[in-house]
Structure formats: C-alpha cells, structure tokens
ROSE-4610 file (N, C-alpha, C; in Angstrom, 1 decimal, always signed):
// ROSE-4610
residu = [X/X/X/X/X/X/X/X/X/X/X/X/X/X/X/X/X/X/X/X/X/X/X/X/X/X/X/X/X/X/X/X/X/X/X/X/X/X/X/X/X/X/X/X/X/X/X/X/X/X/X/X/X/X/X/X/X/X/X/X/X/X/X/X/X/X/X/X/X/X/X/X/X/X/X/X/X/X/X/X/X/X/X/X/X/X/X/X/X/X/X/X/X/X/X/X/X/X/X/X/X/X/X/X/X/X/X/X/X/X/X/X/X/X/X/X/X/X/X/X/X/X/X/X/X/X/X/X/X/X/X/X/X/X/X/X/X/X/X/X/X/X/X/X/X/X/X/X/X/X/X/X/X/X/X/X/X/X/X/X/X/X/X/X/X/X/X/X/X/X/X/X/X/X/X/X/X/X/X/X/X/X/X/X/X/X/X/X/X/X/X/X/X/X/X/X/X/X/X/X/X/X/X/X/X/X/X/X/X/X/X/X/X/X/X/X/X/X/X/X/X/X/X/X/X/X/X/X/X/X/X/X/X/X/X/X/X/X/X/X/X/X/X/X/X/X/X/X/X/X/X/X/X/X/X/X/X/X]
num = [1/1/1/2/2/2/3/3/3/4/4/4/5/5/5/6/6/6/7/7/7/8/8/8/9/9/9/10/10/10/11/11/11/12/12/12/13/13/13/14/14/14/15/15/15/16/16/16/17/17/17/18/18/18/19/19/19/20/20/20/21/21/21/22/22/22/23/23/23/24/24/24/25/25/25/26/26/26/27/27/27/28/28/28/29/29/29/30/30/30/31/31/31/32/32/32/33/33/33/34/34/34/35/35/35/36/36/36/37/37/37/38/38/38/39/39/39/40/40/40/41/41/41/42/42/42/43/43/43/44/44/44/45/45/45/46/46/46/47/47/47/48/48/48/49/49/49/50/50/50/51/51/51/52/52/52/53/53/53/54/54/54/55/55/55/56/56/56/57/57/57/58/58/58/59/59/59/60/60/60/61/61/61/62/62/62/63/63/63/64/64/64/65/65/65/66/66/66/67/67/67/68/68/68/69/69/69/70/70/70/71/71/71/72/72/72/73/73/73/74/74/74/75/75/75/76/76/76/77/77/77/78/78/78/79/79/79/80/80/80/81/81/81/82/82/82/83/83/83/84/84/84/85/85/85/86/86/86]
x = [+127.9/+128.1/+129.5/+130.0/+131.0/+131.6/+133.1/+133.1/+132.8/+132.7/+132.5/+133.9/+134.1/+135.7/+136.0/+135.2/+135.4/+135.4/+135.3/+135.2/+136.8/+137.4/+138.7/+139.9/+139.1/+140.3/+141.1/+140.1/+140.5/+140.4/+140.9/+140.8/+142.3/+142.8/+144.2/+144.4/+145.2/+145.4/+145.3/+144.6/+144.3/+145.8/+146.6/+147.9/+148.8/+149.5/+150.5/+149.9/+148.8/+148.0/+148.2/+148.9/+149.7/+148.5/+148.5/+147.1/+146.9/+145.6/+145.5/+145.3/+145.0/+144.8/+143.4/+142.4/+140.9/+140.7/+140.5/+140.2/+138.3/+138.3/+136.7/+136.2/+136.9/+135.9/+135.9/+137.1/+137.1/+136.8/+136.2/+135.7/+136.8/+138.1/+138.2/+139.7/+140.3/+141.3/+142.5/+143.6/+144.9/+145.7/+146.9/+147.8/+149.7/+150.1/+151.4/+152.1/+152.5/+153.8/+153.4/+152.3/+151.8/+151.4/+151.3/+150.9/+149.3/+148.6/+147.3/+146.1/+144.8/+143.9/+142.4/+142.4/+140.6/+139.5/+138.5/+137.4/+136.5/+135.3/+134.1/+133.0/+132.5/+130.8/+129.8/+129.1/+127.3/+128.1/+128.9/+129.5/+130.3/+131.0/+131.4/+132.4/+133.4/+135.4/+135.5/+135.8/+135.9/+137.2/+138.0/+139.2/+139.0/+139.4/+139.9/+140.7/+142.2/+143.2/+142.8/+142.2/+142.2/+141.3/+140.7/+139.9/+140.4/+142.0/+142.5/+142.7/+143.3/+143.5/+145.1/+146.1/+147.4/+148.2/+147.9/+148.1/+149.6/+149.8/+151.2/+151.8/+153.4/+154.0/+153.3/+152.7/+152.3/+151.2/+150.3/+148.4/+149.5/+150.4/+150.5/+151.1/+152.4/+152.5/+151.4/+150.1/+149.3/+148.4/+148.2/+147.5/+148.3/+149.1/+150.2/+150.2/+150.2/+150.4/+148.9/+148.1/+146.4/+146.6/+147.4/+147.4/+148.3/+149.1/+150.2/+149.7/+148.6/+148.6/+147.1/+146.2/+144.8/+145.0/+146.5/+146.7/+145.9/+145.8/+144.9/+145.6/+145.0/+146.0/+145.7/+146.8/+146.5/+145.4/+144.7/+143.7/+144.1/+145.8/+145.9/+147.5/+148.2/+149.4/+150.5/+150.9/+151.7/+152.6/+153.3/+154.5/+155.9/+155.7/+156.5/+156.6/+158.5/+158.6/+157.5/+157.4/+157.2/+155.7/+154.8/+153.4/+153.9/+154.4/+154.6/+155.7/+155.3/+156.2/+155.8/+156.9/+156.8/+156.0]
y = [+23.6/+23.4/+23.0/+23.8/+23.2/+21.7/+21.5/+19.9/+20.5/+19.4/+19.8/+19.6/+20.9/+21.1/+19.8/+18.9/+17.9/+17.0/+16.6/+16.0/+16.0/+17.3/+17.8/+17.8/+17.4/+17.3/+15.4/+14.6/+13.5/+12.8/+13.7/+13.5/+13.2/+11.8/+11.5/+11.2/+11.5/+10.4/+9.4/+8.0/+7.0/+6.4/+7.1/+6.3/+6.3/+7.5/+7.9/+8.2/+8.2/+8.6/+9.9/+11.0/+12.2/+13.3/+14.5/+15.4/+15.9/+17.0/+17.1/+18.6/+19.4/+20.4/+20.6/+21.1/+21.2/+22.3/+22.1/+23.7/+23.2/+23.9/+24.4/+24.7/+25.9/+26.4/+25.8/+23.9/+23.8/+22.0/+22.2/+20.8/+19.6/+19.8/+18.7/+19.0/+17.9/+17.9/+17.6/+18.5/+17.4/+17.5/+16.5/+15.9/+16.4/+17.2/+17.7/+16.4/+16.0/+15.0/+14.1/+14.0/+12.5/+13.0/+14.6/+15.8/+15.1/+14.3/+13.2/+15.0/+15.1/+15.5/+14.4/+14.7/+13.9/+14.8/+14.9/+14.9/+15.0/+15.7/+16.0/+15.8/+15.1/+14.6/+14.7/+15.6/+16.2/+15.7/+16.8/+17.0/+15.7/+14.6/+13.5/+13.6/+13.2/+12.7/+11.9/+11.4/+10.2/+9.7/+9.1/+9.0/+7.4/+7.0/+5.9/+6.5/+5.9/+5.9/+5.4/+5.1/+4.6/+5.9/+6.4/+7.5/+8.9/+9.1/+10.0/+10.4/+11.3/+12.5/+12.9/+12.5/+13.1/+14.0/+15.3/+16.3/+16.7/+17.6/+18.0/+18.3/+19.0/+20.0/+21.3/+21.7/+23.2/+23.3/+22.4/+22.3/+22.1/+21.4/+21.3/+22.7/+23.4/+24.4/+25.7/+25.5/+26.7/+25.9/+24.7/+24.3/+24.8/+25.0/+25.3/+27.1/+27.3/+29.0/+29.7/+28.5/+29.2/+28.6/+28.0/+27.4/+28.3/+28.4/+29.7/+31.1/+31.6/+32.9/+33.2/+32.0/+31.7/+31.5/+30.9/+30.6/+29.7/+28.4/+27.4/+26.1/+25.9/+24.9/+23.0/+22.5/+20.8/+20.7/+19.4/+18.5/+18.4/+18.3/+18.1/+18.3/+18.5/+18.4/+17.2/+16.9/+15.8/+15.5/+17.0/+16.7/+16.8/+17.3/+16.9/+18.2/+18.4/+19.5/+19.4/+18.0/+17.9/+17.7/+19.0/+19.1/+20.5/+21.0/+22.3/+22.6/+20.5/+20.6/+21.3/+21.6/+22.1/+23.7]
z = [+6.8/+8.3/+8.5/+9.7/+9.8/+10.8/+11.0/+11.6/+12.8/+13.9/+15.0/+15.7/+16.9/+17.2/+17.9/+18.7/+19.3/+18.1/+17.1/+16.0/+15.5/+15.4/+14.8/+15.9/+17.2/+18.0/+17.9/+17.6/+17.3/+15.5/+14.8/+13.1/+13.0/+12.7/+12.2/+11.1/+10.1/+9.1/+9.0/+8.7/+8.8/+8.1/+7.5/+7.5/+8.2/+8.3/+9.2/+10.7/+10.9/+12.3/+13.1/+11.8/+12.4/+12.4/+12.5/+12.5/+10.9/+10.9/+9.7/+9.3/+8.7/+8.7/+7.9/+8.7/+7.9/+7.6/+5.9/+5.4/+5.1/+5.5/+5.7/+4.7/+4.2/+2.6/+1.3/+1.7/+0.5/+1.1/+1.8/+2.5/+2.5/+2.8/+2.8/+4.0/+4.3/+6.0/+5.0/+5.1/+4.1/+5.7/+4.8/+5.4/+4.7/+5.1/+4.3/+4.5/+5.3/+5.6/+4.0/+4.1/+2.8/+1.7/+1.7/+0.4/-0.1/+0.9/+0.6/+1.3/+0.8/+0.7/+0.9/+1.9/+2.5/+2.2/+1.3/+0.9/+2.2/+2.2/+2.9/+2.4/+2.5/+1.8/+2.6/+2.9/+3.7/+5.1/+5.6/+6.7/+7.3/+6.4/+6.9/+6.3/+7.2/+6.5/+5.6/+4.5/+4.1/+4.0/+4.9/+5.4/+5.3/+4.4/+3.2/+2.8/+2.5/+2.2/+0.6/+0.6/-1.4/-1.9/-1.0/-1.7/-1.1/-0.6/-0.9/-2.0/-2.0/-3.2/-2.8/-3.8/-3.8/-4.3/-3.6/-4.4/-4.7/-6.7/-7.1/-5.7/-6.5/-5.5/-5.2/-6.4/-6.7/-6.2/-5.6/-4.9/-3.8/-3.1/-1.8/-1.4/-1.9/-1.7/-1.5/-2.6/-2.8/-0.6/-0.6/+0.6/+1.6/+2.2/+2.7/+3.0/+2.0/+1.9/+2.6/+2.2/+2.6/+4.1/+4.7/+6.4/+6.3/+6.4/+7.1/+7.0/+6.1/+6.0/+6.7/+7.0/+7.3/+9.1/+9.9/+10.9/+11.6/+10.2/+10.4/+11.5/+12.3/+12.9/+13.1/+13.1/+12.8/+14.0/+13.6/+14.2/+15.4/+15.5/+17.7/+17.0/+18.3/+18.3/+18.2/+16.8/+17.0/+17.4/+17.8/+18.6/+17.9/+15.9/+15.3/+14.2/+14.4/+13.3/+12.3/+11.4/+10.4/+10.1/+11.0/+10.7/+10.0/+10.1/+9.0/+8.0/+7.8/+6.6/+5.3/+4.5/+2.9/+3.2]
C-alpha cells in the first residue's frame, strides 16, 4: 500500500526540515541534501534521525537517477535549488 498523498504533502526531514523524495517500490522517502534514506515499516515513516540510513556517493547517485528518470517529485516544495541536488 501506498503513503497517503496528504500524508506526503507534510513528510520533512526531521533534520534539515527540507522535503523528501518517496520511492515507493523501495519503501523508503530519502533526502539528497543529507544523502540520509528513511525506511518504511507496515506503511509507517520511521523518521528517526538515528535510524537513518546514510547512503555512499554511488547509492545516492543510482537514487537520484531513479527520481529524474521516474519524474518523482519532493514531498512539497522547499523553495531551494538544492532539492535536486547531486
């Protein structure tokens, strides 16, 4: 199941508070600016900052390549070049 779109219109990174990008087929919301990866557990965020996941250069680039070529878009508009960073 997927998140709910009103669910994804208010999903921030709990560090930087910027938006996130949710891939769906691989359950979990990342965050480029922080190259951090949030996990999905029986349709819930687990957006704990200690129970991120900080992914290489080479996982952030391959995340990246699957949002630009998928025309996946952030959680809400942050307002900032640097949601399509890297």
């Amino acid at each position: 199941m997927a998140l709910s779109p009103v669910l994804l219109e208010v999903l921030a990174c709990p560090e930087d508070k910027g938006p996130l990008y949710y891939l769906q087929d691989e359950n979990a919301l990342y965050n480029p600016r922080l190259t951090r990866r949030y996990r999905i557990e029986d349709d819930i965020p687990v957006m704990l900052i200690e129970e991120a996941e900080t992914v290489d250069a080479d996982e952030a680039k391959r995340i990246m390549a699957k949002v630009s070529s998928e025309g996946i878009k952030p959680t809400f508009d942050g307002g900032s070049s640097e949601d399509a960073a890297t």
